[in-house]
C-alpha positions, -999 to +999 in steps of 0.1 A: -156+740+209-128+732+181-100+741+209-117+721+238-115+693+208-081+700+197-074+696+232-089+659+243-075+649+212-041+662+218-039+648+253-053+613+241-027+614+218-001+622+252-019+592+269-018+568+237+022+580+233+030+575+272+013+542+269+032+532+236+061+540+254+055+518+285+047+486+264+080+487+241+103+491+270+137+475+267+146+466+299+129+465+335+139+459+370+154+422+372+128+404+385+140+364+381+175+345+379+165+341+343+161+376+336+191+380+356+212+357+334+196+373+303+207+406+313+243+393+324+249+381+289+231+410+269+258+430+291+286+407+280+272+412+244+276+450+244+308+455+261+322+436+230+306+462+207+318+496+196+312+522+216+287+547+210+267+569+232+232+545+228+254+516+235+272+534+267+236+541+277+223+508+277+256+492+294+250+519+322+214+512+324+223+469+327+247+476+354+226+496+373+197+466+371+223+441+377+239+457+406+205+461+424+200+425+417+231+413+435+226+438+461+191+424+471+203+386+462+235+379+463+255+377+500+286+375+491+299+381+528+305+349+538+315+336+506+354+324+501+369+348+474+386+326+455+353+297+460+335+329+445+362+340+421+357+302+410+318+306+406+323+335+385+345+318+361+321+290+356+290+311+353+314+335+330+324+304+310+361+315+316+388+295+320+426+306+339+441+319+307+413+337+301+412+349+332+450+358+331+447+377+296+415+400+315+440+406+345+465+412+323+488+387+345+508+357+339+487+320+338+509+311+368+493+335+388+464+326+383+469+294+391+491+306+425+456+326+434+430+293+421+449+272+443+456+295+475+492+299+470+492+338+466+470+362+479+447+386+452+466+424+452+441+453+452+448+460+417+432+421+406+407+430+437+396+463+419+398+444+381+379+414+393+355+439+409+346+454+380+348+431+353+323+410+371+303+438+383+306+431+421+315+450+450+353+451+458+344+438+497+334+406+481+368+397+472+386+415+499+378+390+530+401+370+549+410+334+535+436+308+545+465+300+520+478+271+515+517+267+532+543+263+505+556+231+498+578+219+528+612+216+518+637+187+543+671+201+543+697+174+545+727+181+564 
């Protein structure tokens, strides 16, 4: 009878632990655009920290949650790359230089690609990609660029 004791009491104890664990959970599927946003910046947070293994974790762990977010939400197929690129800056609170010293490209540019003058390379394709955690396709569409200044040549 003490075994058969031992024994409920060792598997409440297995049911009170799983349950413990449950309720102090640090993150769960994204389920708002607030807990989206909270997430976003929590990620921010960390990839300014130093890394460790627990931090790497949790930064793999938010991207995975954020990812699944913008894949069910976001439809970025239609969406102008540099109009998104633009979005991103704004919810990033990033301005060109900023931009430029991420890239790790000149301010000019950045403002040659914010005004449709050049075209993004893959290289600022893949950055942009992954320092805003979106898929690649979503700045690799088609968009118009702006003609260069037209020049009269006086003879």
């Amino acid at each position: 009878m003490q075994n058969m004791t031992n024994f409920v009491t060792m598997e409440n104890n297995l049911q009170l632990t799983s349950t413990s664990q449950l309720e102090v959970l640090k993150y769960t599927v994204i389920k708002n655009k607030s807990q989206y946003y909270d997430y976003c910046k929590v990620l921010e947070e960390l990839l300014d920290k130093k890394e460790t293994q627990a931090i790497n974790d949790e930064i793999d762990l938010l991207t995975l949650l954020i990812e699944k977010w913008d894949e069910e939400h976001n439809t970025f197929e239609e969406s102008d790359p540099i109009e998104l690129l633009k979005y991103l800056m704004e919810e990033n609170k990033l301005k060109a230089k900023d931009l430029a010293e991420i890239l790790n490209v000149s301010k000019g540019l950045i403002s040659d690609i914010l005004n449709y003058k050049k075209g993004l390379s893959k290289e600022i394709i893949r950055s942009l990609a992954d320092r805003f955690k979106v898929s690649q396709e979503a700045f690799n569409r088609p968009y118009q660029l702006k003609a260069a200044g037209k020049t009269e040549i006086k003879m």
